[in-house]
Residue frames as qw, qx, qy, qz and C-alpha x, y, z in Angstrom:
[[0.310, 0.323, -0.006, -0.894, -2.62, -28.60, 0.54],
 [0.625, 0.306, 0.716, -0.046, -5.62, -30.11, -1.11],
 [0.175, -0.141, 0.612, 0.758, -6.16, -30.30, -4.95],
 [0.518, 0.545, 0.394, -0.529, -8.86, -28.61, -6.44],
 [0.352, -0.056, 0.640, 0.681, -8.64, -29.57, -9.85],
 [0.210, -0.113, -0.343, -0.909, -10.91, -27.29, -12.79],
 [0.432, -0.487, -0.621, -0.437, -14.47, -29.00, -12.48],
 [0.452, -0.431, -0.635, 0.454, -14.05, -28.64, -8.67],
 [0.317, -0.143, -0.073, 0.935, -12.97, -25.30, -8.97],
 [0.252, -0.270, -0.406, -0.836, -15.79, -23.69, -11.37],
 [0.423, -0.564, -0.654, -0.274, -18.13, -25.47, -9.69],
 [0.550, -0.678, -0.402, 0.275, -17.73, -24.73, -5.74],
 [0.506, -0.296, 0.028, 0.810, -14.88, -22.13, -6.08],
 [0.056, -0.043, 0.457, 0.886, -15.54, -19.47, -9.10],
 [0.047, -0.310, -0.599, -0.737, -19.01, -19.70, -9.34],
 [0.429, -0.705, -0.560, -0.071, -19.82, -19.11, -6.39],
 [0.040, 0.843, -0.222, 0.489, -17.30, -16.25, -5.90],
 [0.772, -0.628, 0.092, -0.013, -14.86, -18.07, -2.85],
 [0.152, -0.827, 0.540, -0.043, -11.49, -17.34, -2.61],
 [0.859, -0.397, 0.307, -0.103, -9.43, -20.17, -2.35],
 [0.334, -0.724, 0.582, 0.159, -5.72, -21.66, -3.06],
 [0.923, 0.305, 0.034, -0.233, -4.74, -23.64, -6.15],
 [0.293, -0.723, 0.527, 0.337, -1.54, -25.37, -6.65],
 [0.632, 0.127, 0.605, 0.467, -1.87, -27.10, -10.20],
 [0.362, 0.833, 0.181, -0.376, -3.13, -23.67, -11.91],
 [0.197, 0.921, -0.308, -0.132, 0.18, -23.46, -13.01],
 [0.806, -0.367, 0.463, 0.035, 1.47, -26.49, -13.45],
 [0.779, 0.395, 0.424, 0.240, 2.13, -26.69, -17.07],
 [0.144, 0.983, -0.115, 0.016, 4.04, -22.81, -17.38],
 [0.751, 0.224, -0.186, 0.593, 7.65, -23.01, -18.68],
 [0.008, 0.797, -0.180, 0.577, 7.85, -19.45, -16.60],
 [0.703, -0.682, 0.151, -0.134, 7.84, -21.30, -12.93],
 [0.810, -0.226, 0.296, 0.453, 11.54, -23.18, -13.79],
 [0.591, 0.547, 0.219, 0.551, 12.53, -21.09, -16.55],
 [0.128, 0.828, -0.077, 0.541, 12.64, -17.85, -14.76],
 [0.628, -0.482, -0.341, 0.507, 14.59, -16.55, -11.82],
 [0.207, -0.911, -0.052, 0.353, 16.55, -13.63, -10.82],
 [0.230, -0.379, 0.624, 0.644, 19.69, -14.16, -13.03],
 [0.308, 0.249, 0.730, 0.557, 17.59, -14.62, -15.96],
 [0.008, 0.895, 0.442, 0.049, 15.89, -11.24, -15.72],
 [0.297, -0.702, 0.391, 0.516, 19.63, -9.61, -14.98],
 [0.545, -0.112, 0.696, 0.454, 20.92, -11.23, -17.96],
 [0.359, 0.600, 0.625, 0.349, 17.88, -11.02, -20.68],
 [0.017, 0.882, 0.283, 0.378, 17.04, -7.07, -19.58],
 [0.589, -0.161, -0.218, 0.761, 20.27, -5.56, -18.71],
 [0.285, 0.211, 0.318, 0.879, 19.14, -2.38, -20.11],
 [0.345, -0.542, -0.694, -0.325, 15.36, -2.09, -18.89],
 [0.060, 0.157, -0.538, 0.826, 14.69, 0.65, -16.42],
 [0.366, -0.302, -0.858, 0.197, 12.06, 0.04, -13.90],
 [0.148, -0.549, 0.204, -0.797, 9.52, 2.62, -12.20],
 [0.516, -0.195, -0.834, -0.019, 8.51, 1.90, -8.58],
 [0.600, -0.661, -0.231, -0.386, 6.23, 2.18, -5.72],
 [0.354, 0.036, -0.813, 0.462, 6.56, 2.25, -2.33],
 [0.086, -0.569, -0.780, 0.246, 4.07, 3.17, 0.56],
 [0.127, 0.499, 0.141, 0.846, 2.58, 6.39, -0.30],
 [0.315, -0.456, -0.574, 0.603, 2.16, 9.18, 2.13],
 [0.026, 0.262, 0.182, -0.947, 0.63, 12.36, 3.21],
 [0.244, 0.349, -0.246, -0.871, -1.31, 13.95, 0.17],
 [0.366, 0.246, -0.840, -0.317, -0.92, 10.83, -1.98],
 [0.029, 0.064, 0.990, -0.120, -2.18, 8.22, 0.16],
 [0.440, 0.493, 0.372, -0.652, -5.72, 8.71, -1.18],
 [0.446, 0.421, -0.446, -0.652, -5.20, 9.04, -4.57],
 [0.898, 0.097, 0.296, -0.311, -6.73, 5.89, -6.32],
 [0.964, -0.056, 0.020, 0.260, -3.56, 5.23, -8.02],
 [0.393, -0.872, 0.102, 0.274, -0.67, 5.84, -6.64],
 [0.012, 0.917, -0.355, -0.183, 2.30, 7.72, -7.30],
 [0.721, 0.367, -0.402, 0.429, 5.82, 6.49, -8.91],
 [0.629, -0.736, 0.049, 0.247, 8.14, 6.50, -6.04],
 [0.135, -0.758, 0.574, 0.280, 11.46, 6.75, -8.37],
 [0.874, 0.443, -0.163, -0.114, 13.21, 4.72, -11.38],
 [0.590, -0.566, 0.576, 0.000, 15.68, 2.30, -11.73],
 [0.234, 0.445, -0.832, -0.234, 17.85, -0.10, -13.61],
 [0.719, -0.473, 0.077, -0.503, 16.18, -3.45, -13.25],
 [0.752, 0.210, -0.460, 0.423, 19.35, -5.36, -13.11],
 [0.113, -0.361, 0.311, -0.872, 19.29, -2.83, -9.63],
 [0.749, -0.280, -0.192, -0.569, 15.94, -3.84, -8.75],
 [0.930, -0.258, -0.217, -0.149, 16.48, -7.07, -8.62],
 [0.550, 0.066, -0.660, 0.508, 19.85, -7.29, -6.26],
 [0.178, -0.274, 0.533, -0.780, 17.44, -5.82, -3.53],
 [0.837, -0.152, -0.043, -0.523, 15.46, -8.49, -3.98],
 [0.817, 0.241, -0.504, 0.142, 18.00, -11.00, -4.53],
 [0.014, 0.345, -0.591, 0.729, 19.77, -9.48, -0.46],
 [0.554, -0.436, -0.670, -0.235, 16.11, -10.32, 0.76],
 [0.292, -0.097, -0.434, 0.847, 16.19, -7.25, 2.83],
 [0.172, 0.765, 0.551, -0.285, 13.75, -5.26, 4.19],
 [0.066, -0.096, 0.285, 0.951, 12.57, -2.37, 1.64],
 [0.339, 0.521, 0.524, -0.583, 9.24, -0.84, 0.60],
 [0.361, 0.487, -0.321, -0.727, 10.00, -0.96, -3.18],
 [0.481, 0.253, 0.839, -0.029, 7.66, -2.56, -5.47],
 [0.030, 0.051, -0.641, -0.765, 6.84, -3.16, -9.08],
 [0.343, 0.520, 0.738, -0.260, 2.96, -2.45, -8.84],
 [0.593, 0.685, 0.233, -0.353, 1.79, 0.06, -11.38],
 [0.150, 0.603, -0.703, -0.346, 4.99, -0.60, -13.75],
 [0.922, -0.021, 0.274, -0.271, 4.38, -3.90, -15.84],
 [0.184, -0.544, 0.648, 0.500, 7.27, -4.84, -16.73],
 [0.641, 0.358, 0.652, 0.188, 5.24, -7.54, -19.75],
 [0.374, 0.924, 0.077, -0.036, 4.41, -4.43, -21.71],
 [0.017, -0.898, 0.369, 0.240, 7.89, -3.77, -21.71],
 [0.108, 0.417, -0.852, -0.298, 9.14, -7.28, -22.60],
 [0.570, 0.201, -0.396, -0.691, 6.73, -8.90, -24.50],
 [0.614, 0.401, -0.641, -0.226, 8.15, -11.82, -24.78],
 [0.038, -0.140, 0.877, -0.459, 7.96, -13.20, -21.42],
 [0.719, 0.087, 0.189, -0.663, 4.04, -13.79, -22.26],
 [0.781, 0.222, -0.417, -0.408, 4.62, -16.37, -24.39],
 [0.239, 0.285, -0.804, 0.464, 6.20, -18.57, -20.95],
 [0.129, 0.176, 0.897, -0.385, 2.55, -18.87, -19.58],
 [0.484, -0.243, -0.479, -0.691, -1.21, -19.11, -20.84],
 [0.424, 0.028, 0.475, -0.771, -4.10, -19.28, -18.80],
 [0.017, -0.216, -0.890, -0.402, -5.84, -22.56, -19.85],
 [0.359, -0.210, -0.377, -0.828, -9.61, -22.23, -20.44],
 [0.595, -0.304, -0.733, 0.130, -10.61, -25.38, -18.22],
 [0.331, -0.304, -0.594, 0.667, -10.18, -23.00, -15.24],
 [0.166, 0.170, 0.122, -0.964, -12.82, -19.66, -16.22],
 [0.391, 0.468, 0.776, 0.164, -15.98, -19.64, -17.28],
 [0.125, 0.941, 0.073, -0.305, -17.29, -16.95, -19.78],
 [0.724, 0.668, -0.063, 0.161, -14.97, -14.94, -21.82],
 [0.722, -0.370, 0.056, 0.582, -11.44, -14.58, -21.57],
 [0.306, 0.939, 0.084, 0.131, -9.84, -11.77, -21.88],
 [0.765, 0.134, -0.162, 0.609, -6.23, -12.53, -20.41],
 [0.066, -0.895, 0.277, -0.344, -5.00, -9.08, -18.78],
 [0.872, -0.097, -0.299, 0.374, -1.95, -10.09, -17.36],
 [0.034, -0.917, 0.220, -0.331, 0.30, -7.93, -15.15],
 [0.815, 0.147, -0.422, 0.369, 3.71, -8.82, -13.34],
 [0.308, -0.894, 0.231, -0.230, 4.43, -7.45, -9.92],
 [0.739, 0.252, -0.462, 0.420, 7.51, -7.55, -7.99],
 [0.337, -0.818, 0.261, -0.387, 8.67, -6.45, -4.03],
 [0.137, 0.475, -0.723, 0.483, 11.05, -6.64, -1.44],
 [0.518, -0.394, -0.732, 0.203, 10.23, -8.25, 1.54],
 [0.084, -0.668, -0.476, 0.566, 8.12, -6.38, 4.02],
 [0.095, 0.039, -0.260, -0.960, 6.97, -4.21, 1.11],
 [0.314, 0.461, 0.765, -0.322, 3.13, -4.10, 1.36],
 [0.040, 0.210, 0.564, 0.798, 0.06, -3.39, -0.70],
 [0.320, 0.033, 0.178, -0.930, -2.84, -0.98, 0.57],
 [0.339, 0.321, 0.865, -0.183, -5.97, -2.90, 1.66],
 [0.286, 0.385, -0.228, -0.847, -8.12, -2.26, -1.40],
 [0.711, 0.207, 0.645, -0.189, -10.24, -4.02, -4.11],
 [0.322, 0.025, 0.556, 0.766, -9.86, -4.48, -7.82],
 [0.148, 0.383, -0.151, -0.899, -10.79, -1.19, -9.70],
 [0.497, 0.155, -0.564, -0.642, -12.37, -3.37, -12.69],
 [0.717, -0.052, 0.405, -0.565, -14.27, -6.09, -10.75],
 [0.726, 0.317, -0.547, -0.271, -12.40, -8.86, -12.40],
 [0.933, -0.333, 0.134, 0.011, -11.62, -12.37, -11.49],
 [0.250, 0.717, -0.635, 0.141, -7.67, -12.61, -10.83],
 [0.941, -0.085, -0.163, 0.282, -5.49, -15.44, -10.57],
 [0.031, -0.870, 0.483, -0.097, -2.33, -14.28, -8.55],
 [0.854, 0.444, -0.256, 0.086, 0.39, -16.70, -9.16],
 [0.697, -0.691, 0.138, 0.135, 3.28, -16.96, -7.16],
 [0.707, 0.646, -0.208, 0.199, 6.63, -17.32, -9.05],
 [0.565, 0.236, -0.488, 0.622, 9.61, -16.42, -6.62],
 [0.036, -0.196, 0.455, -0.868, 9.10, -15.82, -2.50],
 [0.021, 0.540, 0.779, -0.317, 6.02, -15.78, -0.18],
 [0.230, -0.389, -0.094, -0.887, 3.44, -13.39, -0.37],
 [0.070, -0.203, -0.748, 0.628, 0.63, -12.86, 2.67],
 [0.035, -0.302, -0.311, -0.901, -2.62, -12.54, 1.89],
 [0.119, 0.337, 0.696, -0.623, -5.56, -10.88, 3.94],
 [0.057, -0.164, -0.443, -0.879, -8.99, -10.78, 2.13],
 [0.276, 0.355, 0.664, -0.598, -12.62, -9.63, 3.22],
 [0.255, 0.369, 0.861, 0.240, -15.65, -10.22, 1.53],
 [0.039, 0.479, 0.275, 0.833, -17.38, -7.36, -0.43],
 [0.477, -0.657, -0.556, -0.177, -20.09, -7.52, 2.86],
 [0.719, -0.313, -0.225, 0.578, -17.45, -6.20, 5.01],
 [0.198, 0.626, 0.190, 0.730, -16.97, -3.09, 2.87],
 [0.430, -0.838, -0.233, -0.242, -19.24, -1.40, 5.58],
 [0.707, -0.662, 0.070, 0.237, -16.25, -1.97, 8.32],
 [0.776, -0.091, 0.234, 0.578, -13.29, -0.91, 6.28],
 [0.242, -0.760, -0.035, 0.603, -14.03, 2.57, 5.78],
 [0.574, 0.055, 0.424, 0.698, -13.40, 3.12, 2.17],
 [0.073, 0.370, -0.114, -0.919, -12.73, 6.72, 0.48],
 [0.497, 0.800, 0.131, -0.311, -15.06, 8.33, -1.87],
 [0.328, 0.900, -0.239, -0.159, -13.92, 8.04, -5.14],
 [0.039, 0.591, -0.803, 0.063, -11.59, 5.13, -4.77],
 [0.844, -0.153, -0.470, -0.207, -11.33, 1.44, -3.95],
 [0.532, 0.317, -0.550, 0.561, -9.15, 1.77, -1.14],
 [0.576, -0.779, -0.244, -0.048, -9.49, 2.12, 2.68],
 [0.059, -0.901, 0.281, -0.326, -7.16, 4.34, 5.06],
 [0.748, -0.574, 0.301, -0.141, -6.74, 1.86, 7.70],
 [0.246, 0.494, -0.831, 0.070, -2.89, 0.22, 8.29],
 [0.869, -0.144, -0.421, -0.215, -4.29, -3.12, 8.21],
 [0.792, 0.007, -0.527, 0.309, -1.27, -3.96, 10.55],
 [0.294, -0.069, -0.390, 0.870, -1.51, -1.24, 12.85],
 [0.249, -0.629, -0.459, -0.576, -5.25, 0.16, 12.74],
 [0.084, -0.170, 0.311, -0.931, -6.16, 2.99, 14.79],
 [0.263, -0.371, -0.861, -0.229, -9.29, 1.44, 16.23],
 [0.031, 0.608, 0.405, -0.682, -10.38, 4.78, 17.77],
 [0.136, 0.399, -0.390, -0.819, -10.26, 6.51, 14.47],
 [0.449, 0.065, -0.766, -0.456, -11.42, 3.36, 12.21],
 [0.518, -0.102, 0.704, -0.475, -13.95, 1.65, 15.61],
 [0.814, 0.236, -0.041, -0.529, -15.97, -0.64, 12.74],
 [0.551, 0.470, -0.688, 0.034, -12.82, -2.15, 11.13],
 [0.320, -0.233, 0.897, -0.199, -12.80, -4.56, 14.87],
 [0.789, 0.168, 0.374, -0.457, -15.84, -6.31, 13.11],
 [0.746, 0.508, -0.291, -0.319, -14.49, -7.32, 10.18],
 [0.771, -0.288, 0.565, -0.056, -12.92, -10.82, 9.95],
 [0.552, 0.596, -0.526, -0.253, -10.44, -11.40, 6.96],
 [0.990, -0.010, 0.116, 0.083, -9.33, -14.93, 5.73],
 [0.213, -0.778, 0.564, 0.176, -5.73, -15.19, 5.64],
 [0.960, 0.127, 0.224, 0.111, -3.80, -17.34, 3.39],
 [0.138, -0.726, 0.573, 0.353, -0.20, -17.41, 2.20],
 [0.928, 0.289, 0.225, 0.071, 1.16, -18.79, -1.29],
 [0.453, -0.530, 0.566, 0.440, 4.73, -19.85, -2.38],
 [0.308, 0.482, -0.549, -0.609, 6.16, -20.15, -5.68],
 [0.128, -0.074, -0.946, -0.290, 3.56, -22.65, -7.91],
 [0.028, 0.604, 0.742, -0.289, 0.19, -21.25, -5.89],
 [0.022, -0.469, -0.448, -0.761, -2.34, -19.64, -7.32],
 [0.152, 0.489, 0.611, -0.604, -4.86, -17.57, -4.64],
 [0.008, -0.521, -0.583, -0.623, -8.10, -16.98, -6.95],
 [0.072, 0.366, 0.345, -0.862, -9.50, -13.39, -5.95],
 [0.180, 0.674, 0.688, -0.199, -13.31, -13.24, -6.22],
 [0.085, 0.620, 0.393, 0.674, -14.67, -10.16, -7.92],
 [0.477, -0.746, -0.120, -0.448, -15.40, -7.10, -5.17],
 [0.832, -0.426, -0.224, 0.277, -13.17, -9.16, -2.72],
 [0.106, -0.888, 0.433, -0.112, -10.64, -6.14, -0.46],
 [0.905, -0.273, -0.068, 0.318, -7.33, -7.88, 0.21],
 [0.386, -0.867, 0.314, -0.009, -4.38, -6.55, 1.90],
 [0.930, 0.311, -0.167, 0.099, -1.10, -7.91, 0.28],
 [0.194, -0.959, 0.207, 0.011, 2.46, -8.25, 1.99],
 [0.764, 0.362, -0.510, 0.158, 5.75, -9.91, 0.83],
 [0.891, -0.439, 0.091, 0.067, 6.87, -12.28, 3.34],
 [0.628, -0.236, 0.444, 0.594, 10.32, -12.50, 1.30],
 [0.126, 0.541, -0.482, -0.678, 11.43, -10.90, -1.74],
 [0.426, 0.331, 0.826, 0.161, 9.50, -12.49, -4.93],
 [0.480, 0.215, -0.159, -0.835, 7.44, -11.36, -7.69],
 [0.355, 0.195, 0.913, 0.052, 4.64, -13.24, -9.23],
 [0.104, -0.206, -0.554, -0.800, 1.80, -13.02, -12.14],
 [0.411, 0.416, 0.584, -0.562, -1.99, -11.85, -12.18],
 [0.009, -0.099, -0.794, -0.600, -4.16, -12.82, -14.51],
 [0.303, 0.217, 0.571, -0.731, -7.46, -11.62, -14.93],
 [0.051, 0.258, 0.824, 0.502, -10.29, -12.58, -17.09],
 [0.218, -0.452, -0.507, -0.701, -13.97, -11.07, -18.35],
 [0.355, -0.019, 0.689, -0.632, -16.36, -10.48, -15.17],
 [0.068, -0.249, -0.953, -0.160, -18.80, -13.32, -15.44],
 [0.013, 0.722, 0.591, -0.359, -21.64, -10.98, -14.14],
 [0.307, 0.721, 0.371, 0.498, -22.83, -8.07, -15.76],
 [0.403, -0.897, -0.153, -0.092, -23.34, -6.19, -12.83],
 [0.809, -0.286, 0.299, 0.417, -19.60, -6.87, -12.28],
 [0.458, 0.482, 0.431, 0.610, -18.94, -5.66, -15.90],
 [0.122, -0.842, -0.290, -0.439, -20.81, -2.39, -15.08],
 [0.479, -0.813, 0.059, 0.325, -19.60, -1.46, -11.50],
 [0.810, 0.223, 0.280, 0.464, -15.95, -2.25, -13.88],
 [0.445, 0.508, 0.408, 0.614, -16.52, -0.07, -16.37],
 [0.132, -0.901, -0.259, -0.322, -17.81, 2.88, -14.18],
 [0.607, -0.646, 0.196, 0.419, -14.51, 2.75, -11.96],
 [0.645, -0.205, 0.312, 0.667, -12.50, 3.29, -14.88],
 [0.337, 0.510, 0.360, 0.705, -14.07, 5.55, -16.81],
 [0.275, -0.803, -0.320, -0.420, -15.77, 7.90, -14.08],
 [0.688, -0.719, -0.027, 0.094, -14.40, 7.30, -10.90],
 [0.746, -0.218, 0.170, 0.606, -10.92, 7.12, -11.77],
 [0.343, 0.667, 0.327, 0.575, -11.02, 9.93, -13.93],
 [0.147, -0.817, -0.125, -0.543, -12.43, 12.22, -12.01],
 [0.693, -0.546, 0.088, 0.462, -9.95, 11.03, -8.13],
 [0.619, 0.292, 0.291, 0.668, -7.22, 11.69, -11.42],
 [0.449, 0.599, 0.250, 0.614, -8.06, 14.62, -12.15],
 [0.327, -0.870, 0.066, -0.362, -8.99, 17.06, -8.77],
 [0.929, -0.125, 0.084, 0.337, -6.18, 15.21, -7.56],
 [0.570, 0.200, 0.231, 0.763, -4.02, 17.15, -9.89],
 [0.010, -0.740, -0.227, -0.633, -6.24, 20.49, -9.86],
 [0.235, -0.676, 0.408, -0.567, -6.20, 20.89, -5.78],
 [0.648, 0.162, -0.703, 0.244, -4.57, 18.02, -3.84],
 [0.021, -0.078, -0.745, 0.662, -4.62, 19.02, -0.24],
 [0.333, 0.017, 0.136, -0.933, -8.30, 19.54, -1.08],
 [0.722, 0.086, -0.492, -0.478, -9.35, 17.08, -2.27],
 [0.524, 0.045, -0.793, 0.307, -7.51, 15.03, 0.28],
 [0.142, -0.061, 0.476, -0.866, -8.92, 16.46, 2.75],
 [0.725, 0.063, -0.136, -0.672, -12.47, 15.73, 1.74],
 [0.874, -0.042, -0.362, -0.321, -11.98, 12.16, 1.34],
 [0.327, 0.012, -0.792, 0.515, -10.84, 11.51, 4.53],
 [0.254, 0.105, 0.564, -0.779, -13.67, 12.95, 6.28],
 [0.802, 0.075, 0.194, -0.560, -16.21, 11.41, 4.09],
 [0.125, -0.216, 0.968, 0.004, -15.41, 7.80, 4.51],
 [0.649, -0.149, -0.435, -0.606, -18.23, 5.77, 2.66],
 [0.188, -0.286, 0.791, -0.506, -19.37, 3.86, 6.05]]
């Protein structure tokens, strides 16, 4: 793999919004040797865990989805540690918020953003062959996804694409099973033309702002995102109007009439 080191990176990579695979991002984080699986049994015997899996019917619209059920995560993690198939995953549960103290095991150096930094950090975890819904980020930040333990698969398409991927009203998210797409139902989605890239534990994959990607664990693993300020306003603004408007208001008719609402935003697909 080639080395893009910071000055490369801002320049050709980040400011010009391109995707693309770092493996020294994280070169200096006491979290990539320091953690494993027995040292998350051990430290947080006690720590219960909510988690995701693929959401159906009703749900699979909503803009964020559902708990699937709770757990021990001394549990959790021996179904990661079997490296069997399963569909649970730690996506809206962060498990930092819950132990603090595992922040202070990596830092986002400054050499690699430009603008401000605002650090949002968030820890996911999944089985193998657990997937994440093709979608884009809600707040239009730049994210560093990290790698820490396992593979991950990623498929991303470039905000232009948008057009071919069908995405609800009211959401960032598109219908289509990337790995099984009804291409009578979804005919646009054959145009689109994602970039595919897979990182192991020590790669970073830097996701653009606006950029859909489609995320599936090759193996059992978790790793870190890190996002920082959007360098554009415009960025800042789309951001700010997903979370305070859009998400609100999926949130809330959601909850007031579900099969209505679902219903609607499947038949008006922004196209």
């Amino acid at each position: 793999m080639e080395t893009i080191n910071s000055d490369n990176f801002i320049e050709n990579y980040f400011s010009k919004e391109k995707p693309c695979v770092l493996n020294n991002f994280s070169e200096h984080w006491e979290c990539v040797n320091k953690w494993n699986y027995s040292f998350f049994q051990k430290n947080y015997p006690k720590i219960k865990v909510k988690y995701n899996n693929i959401t159906q019917g009703k749900k699979k619209s909503k803009m964020s989805p559902p708990f699937a059920g709770e757990m021990l995560l001394v549990d959790f993690i021996d179904i990661l540690k079997r490296n069997e198939e399963s569909e649970k995953r730690l996506f809206n549960f962060n498990l930092l918020q819950k132990c603090k103290d595992l922040k202070k095991d990596f830092v986002l150096e400054r050499k690699w953003i430009m603008g401000f930094y605002i650090g949002w950090k968030m820890l996911f975890f999944g089985a193998k062959g657990s997937k994440v819904r093709l979608h884009y980020d809600i707040d239009f930040c730049p994210n560093f996804l990290t790698q820490l333990e396992g593979t991950k698969t990623i498929w991303l398409f470039p905000p232009e694409q948008t057009k071919y991927l069908y995405k609800y009203p009211f959401s960032v998210h598109s219908p289509i099973d990337f790995k099984n797409p009804d291409h009578e139902k979804y005919p646009l989605f054959k145009k689109s033309i994602p970039q595919k890239f897979v990182i192991e534990k020590g790669d970073t994959l830097f996701i653009p702002p606006g950029w859909w990607h489609y995320i599936e664990y090759t193996s059992s693993g978790y790793g870190i995102s890190i996002k920082t300020f959007p360098n554009n306003i415009k960025y800042f603004l789309k951001g700010l109007y997903n979370i305070i408007f859009v998400l609100t208001i999926d949130s809330i008719l959601h909850t007031l009439m579900p099969t209505i609402w679902d219903r609607f935003k499947n038949r008006k697909f922004q196209v």
